[in-house]
C-alpha positions as CSV (number, residue, x, y, z in Angstrom):
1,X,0.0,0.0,0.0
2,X,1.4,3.5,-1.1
3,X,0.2,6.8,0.5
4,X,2.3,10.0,-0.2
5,X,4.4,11.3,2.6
6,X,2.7,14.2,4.7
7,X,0.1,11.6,5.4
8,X,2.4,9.3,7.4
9,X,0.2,9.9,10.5
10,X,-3.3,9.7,8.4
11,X,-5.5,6.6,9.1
12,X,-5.1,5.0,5.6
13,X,-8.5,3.5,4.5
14,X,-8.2,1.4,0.9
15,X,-10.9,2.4,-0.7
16,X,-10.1,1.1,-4.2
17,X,-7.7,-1.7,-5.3
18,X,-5.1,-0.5,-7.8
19,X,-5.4,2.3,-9.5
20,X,-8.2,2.7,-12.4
21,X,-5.6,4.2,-15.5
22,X,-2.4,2.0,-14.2
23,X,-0.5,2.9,-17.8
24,X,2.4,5.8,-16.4
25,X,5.8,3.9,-17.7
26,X,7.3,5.3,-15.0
27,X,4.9,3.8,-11.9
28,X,5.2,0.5,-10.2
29,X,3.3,0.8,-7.5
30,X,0.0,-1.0,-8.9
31,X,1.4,-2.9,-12.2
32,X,0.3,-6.7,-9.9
33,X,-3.1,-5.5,-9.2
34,X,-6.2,-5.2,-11.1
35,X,-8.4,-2.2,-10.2
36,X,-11.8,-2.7,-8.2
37,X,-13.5,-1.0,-5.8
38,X,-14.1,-2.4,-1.9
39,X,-17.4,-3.7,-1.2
40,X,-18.8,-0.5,1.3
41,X,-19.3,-3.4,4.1
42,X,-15.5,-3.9,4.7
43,X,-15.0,-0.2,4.4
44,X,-17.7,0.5,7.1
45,X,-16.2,-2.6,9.4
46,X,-13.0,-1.1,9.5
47,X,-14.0,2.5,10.0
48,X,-15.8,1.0,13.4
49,X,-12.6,-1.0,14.2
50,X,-10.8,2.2,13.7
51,X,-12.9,4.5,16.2
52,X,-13.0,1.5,18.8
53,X,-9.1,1.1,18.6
54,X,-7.0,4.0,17.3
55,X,-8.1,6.9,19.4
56,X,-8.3,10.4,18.1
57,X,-8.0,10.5,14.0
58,X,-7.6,13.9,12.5
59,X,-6.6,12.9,8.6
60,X,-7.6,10.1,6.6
61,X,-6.3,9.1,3.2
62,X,-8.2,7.1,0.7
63,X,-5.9,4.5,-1.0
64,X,-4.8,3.4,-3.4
65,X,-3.9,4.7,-6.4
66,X,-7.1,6.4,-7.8
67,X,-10.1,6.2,-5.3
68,X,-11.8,9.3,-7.0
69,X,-12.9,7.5,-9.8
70,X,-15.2,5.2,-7.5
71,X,-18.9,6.5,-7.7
72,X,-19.9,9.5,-5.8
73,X,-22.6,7.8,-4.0
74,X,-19.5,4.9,-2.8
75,X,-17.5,8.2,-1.4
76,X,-20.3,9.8,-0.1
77,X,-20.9,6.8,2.2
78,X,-17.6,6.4,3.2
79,X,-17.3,9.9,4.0
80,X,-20.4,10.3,5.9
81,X,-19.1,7.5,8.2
82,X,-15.6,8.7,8.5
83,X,-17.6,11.6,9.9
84,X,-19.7,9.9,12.6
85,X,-16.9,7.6,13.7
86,X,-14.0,10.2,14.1
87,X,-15.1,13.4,15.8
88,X,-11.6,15.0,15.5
89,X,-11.8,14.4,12.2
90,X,-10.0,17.5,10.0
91,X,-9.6,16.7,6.2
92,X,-9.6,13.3,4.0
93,X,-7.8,13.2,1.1
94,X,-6.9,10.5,-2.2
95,X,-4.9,10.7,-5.3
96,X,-6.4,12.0,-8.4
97,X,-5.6,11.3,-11.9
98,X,-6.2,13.5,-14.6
99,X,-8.8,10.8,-15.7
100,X,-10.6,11.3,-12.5
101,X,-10.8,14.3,-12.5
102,X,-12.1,14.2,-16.1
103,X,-15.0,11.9,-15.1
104,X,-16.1,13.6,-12.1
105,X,-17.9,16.9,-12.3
106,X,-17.4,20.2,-10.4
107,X,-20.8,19.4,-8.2
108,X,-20.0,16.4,-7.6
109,X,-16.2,17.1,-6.6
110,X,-18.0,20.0,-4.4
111,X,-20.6,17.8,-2.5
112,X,-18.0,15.5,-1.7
113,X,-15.5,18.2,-0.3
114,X,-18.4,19.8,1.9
115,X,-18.6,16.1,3.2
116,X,-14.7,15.9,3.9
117,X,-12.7,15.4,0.7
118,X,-11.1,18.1,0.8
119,X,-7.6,17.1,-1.1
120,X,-6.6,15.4,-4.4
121,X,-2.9,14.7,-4.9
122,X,-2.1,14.8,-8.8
123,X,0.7,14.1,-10.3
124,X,1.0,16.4,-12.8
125,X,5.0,14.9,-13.8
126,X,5.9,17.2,-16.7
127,X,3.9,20.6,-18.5
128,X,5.6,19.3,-21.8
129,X,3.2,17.4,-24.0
130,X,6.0,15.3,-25.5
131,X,7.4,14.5,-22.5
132,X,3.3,13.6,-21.0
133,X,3.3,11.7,-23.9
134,X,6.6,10.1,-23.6
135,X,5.0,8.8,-20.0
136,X,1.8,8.1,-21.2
137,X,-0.2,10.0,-18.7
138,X,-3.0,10.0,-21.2
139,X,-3.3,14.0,-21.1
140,X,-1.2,17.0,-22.5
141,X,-1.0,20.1,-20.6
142,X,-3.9,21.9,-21.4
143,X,-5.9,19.1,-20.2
144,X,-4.1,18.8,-17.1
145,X,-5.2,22.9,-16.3
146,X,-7.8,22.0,-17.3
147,X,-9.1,19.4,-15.1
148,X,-7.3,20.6,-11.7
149,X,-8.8,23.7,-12.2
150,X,-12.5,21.6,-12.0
151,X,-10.8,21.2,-8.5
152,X,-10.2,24.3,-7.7
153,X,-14.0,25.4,-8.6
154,X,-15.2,23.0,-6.4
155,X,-13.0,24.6,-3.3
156,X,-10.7,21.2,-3.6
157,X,-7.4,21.6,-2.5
158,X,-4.4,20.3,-4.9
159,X,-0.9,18.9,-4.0
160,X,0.6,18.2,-7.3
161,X,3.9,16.9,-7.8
162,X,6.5,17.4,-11.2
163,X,8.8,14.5,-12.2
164,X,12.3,16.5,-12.7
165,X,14.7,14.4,-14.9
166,X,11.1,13.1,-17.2
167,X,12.4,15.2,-20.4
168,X,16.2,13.3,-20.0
169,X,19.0,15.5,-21.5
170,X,17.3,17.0,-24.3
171,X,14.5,18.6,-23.2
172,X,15.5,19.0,-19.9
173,X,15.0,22.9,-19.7
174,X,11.9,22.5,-22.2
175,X,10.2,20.3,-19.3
176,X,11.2,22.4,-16.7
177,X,10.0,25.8,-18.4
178,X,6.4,24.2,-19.4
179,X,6.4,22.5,-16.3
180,X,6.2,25.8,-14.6
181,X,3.8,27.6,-16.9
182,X,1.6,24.6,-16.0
183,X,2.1,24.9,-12.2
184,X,1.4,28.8,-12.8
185,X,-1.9,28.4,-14.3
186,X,-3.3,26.1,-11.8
187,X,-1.7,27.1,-8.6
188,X,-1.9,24.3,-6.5
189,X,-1.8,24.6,-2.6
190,X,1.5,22.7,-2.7
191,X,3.7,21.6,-5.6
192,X,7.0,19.2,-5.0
193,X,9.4,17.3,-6.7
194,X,10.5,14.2,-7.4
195,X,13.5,12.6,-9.7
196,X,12.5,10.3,-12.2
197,X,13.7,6.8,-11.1
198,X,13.7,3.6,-13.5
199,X,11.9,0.8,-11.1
200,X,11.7,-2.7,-12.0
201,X,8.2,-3.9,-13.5
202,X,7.8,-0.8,-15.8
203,X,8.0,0.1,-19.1
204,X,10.4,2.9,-18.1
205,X,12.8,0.6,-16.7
206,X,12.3,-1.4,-20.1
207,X,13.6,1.9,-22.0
208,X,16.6,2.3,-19.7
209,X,17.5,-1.2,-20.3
210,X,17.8,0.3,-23.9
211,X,19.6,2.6,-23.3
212,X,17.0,4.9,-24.1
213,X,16.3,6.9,-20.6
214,X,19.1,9.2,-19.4
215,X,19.5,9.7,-16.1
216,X,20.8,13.3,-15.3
217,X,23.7,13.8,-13.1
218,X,22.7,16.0,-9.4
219,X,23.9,19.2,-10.9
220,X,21.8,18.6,-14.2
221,X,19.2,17.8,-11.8
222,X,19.4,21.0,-10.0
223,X,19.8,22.9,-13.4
224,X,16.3,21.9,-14.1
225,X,15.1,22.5,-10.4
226,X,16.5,26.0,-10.7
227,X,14.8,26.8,-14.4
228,X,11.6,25.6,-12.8
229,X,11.3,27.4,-9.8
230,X,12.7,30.8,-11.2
231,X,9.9,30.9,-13.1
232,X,7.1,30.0,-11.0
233,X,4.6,33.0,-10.3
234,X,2.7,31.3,-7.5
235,X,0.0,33.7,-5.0
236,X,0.1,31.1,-2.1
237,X,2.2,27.3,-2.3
238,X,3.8,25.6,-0.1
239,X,7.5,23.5,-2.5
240,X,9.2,21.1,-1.3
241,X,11.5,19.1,-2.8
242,X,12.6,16.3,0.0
243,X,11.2,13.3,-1.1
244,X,13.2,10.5,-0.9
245,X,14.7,10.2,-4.4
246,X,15.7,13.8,-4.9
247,X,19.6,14.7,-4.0
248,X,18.7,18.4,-2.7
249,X,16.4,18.8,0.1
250,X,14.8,22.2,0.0
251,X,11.7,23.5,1.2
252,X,9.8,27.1,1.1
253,X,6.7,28.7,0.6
254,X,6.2,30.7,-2.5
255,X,6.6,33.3,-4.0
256,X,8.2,34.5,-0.2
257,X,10.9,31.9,-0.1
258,X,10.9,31.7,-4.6
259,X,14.5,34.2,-4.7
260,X,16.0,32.6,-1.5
261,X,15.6,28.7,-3.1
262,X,16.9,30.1,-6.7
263,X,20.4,31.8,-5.0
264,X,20.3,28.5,-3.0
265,X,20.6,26.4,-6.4
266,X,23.2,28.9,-8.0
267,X,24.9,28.3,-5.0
268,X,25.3,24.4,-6.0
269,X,26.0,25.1,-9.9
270,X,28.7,27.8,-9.0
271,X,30.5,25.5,-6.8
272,X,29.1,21.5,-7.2
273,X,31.7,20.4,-5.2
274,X,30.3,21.7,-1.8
275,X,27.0,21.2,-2.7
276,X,25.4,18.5,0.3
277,X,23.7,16.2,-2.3
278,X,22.3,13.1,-0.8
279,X,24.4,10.0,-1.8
280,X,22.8,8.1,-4.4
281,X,22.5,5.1,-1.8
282,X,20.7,7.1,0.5
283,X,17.8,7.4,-1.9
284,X,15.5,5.0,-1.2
285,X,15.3,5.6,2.4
């Protein structure tokens, strides 16, 4: 079971088995399972097993990979009895793909955040429509605006995440400038990066077997990092980039912290060899 990481301390509820699109080359996490929703009975036993045994519960997540595409009325009832069972109950949240958010409609997105839903992670990856279609995320970029925007109309909070390294060498700079003007036109609540990793079990790992994926060096990482953040025009976002696979952990909120994290990265590509990158066996931790 995958969950992202600020919801380490969320009760984690699997809604859905799988996820419903399951075709990013890049994602492992759901290639062995087939996608189906939970019957509501086991959902509803385990939400009572919950407020009988885990005290006070103040976030829930909705696994796994795509629980938004399950039927309104299926959320509606899973949400109503989050509700009743935890009384400290502050927000529930799921990932969202661009699919999902396709298929589900603004009042229906809006019913289900007055009843607790009240944020989608999406990964958004890359604003480059080669590079989208190079990962098959099944959208380009104006379709990505446009359906996290349908979020943001119904008062839906977004945590979206970019995929630095996605356009390899060449259009490294491409991906991180589009990426940006993507970011800029939906302006999620919080926006953090990742490094594109070749994993076994996917079709990415298949093309770097070919010889066909670069994988970017830590300053050509932050190269990118730097093109993409100098450019983001942001009102009110929480960045992070300290997930696991990145080399540079930095954090801020933007646009405050936007000029402090840029001087921070031309820190590193002055002077790479006192830059603290993470060592490469470090990770995956």
């Amino acid at each position: 079971m995958y969950r992202p990481p600020s919801e380490a301390d969320s009760l984690i509820l699997q809604a859905t088995i799988g996820c419903s699109y399951n075709r990013c080359t890049f994602c492992a996490m759901y290639r062995e399972k087939q996608f189906r929703v939970r019957p509501i009975d086991e959902l509803l036993a385990e939400i009572r097993w919950a407020a009988a045994h885990l005290g006070s519960v103040r976030k829930v997540f909705l696994a796994d990979g795509d629980a938004l595409i399950a039927k309104p009325a299926f959320l509606e009832q899973v949400l109503d009895a989050c509700r009743e069972a935890f009384g400290d109950l502050r927000r529930v949240s799921c990932y969202a793909s661009p699919q999902a958010l396709d298929v589900r409609s603004v009042e229906q997105m809006q019913r289900l955040r007055e009843k607790g839903l009240s944020l989608y992670y999406l990964g958004i990856e890359s604003g480059h429509d080669k590079v989208l279609e190079q990962l098959d995320k099944g959208v380009d970029g104006a379709e990505m605006i446009r359906v996290a925007n349908k979020a943001h109309a119904a008062g839906v909070k977004l945590s979206t995440m970019i995929l630095l390294g996605a356009g390899n060498r060449a259009l490294s700079q491409e991906h991180a400038r589009e990426s940006a003007r993507v970011v800029n036109a939906i302006q999620p609540r919080f926006v953090s990066t990742l490094v594109m990793t070749p994993t076994p079990g996917t079709p990415l790992m298949e093309q770097a077997e070919r010889g066909e994926v670069d994988e970017l060096t830590p300053i050509e990482l932050a190269a990118e990092l730097r093109e993409f953040l100098s450019l983001l025009e942001l009102r009110g976002t929480v960045f992070r980039s300290n997930h696991a696979s990145n080399y540079l952990a930095l954090a801020g909120n933007l646009p405050r912290d936007r000029d402090r994290l840029v001087a921070t990265l031309d820190e590193v590509l002055s002077d790479p060899a006192h830059a603290k990158f993470k060592p490469k066996w470090m990770r995956g931790l």
